[in-house]
N, C-alpha and C positions, 0 to 999 in steps of 0.2 A: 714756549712749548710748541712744537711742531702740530701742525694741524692733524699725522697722520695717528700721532702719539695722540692728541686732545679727542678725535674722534672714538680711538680705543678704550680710552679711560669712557665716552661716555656710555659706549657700547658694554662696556663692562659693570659699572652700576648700573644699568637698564635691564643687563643680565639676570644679577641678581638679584633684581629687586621684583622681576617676573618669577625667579625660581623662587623666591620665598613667599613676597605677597601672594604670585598664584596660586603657589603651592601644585606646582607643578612638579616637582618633587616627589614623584608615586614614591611610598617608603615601607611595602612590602612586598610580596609577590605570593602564589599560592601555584600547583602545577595547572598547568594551558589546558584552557577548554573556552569557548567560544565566549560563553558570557560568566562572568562570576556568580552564587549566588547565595542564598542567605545561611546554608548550612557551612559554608566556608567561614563564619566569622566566629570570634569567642562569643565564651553564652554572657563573660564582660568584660566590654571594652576596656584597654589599657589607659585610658583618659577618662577626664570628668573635669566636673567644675570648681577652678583654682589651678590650672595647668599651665603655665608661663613658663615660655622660652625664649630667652635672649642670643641673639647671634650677629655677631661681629662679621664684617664684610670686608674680606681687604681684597688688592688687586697691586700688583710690583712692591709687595710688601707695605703696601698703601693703606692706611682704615679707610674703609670707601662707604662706608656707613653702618646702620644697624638694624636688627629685624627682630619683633618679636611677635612673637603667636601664642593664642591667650583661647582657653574654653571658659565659658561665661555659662552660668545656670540661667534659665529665663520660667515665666510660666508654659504649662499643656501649651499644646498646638492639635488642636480636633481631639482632645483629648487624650493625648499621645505625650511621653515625654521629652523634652525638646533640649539641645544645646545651642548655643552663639559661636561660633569659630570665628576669632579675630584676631586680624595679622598686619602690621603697619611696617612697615618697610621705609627708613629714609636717608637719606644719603647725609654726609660729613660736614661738618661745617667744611674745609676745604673742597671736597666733591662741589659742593653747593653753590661756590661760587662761578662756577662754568655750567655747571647741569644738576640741577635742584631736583632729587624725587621724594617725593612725600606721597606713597600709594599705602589705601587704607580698602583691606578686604573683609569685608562679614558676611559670613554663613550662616542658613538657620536651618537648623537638620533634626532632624527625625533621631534619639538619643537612644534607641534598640535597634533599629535598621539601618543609620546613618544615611539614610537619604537625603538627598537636600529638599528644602522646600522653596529657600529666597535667598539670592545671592544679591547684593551691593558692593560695587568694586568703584571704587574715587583713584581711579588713574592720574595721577601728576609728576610728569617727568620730563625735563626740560621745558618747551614751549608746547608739550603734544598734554592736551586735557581731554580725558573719557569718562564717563557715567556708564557704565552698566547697572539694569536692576534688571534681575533676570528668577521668572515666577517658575516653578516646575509642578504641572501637573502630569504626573506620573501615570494616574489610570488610565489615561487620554493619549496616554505617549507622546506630549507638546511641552513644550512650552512659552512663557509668553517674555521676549527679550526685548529689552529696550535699551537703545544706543543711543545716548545724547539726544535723548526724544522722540528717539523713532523707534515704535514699536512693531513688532514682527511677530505671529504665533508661530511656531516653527516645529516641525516634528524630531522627535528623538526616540532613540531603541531603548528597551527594556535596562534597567540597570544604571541609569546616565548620575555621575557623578559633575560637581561643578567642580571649578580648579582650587577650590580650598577644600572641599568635603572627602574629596579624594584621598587626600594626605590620610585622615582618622578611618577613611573606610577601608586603607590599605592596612592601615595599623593594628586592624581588629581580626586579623585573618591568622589563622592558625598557623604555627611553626613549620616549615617544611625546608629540606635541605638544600643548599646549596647547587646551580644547574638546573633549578626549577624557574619558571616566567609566571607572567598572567599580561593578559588585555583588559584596557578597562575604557570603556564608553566616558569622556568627558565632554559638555558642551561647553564651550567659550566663543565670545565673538559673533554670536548667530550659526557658529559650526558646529557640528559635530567631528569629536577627533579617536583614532583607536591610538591609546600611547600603551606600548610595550615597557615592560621593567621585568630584567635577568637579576639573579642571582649568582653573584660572577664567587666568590670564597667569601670565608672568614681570617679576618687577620684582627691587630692591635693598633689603636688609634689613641691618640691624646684625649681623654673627658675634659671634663668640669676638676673630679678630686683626682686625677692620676690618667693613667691608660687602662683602656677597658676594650673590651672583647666585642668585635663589630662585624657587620655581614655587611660587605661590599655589595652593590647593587648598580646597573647599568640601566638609567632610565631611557629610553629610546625615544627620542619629541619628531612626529610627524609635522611638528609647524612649520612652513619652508621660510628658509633665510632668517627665520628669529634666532640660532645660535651661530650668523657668519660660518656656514658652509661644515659647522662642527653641533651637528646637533645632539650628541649625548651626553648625560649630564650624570655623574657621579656621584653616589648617598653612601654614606655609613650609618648604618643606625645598630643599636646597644642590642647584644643577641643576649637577652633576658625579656621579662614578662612586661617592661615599660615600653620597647620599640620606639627608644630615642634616638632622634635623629641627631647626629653628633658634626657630623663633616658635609660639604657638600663640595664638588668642583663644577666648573665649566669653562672649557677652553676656548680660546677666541682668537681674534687674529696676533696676537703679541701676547703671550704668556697665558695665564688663568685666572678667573676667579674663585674666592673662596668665601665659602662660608660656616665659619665655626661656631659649635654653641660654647658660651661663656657665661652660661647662670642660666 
């Protein structure tokens, strides 16, 4: 294997193992206006607890691993009702022998506002190991981030989603057509980031039991150099009342990534 090929393959499960564990995948959109806000979302959410999704990861017609993401019921949080968002992401037994990822993300969000309260993200991919626990205190507009030990209180704007609660806050936003966008406040990393997602048509995609009817979506990642000079990242999700995410791409320096749901 060519080193420039072996660095592609690893850059490609590291791709997708950030578009899924992070959930960086915004996977609705609603018309542009500065900040999103709570009258934009259904009166209920298209999720709940018992929601698992499987998805296949290939790369040169490669399985380059698999990802699933999982809503968990927990007890009150301040007397609020609460969800678990959990998303594991790992690469192939073959992936695994050159670049191993085994990344494990959980949310704990606020189950009528979907705001986050506590993110835990266990980064493992290849030789690079990260710890994220990241607190949000929202009245305060902070929160408290900690990176492999080092803690930081950090300020953040109104509305700040983390990179897995994003996914379900995007999902619970009302139908609108095609050619419409939104911005959405994510912190990751000790940063705060504005990611863009368009509305690009409706076309036909492969499901789970056949092909189904999907809204193409153009996610726009202001992270620099995390997708190799090609930073947007491609969603299909199911244009009905569930807002499944069916397809994903990302292009990279030799071909693309994919990632399909399969159960």
């Amino acid at each position: 294997m060519t080193p420039r090929l072996l660095f592609t393959r690893r850059a490609g499960v590291s791709i997708v193992s950030l578009l899924l564990s992070l959930a960086v995948g915004v996977l609705w959109f609603a018309p542009v206006r500065s900040e999103p806000v709570a009258g934009d979302r259904l009166a209920a959410p298209p999720f709940g607890p018992g929601e698992k999704l499987t998805y296949a990861i290939t790369y040169l017609g490669m399985r380059a691993g698999t990802a699933v993401m999982e809503v968990q019921d927990v007890e009150p949080v301040e007397a609020h009702p609460a969800l678990r968002l959990l998303t594991i992401a790992k690469s192939s037994a073959t992936v695994s022998k050159f670049y191993p990822v085994n990344n494990r993300v959980e949310s704990l969000i606020d189950a009528q506002t979907v705001k986050p309260y506590h993110l835990l993200f266990a980064r493992r991919e290849g030789k690079k190991k990260n710890d994220f626990d990241v607190t949000f205190h929202h009245e305060e507009g902070t929160v408290l981030s900690i990176k492999d030990g080092s803690a930081e209180t950090l300020p953040i704007p109104p509305n700040t989603q983390d990179l897995l609660s994003c996914l379900y806050y995007i999902r619970s936003m009302p139908l609108v057509q095609p050619g419409s966008s939104v911005e959405l406040n994510i912190h990751h990393d000790k940063k705060n980031y504005r990611v863009e997602v368009r509305a690009e048509g409706i076309e036909r995609v492969k499901g789970v039991e056949g092909d189904v009817e999907a809204i193409r979506l153009l996610v726009i990642m202001p992270f620099q150099g995390l997708f190799l000079n090609e930073g947007n990242i491609r969603v299909w999700i199911t244009n009905d009342a569930r807002r499944v995410p069916v397809l994903m791409k990302a292009k990279i320096i030799i071909g693309s990534v994919m990632a399909r749901l399969i159960r």
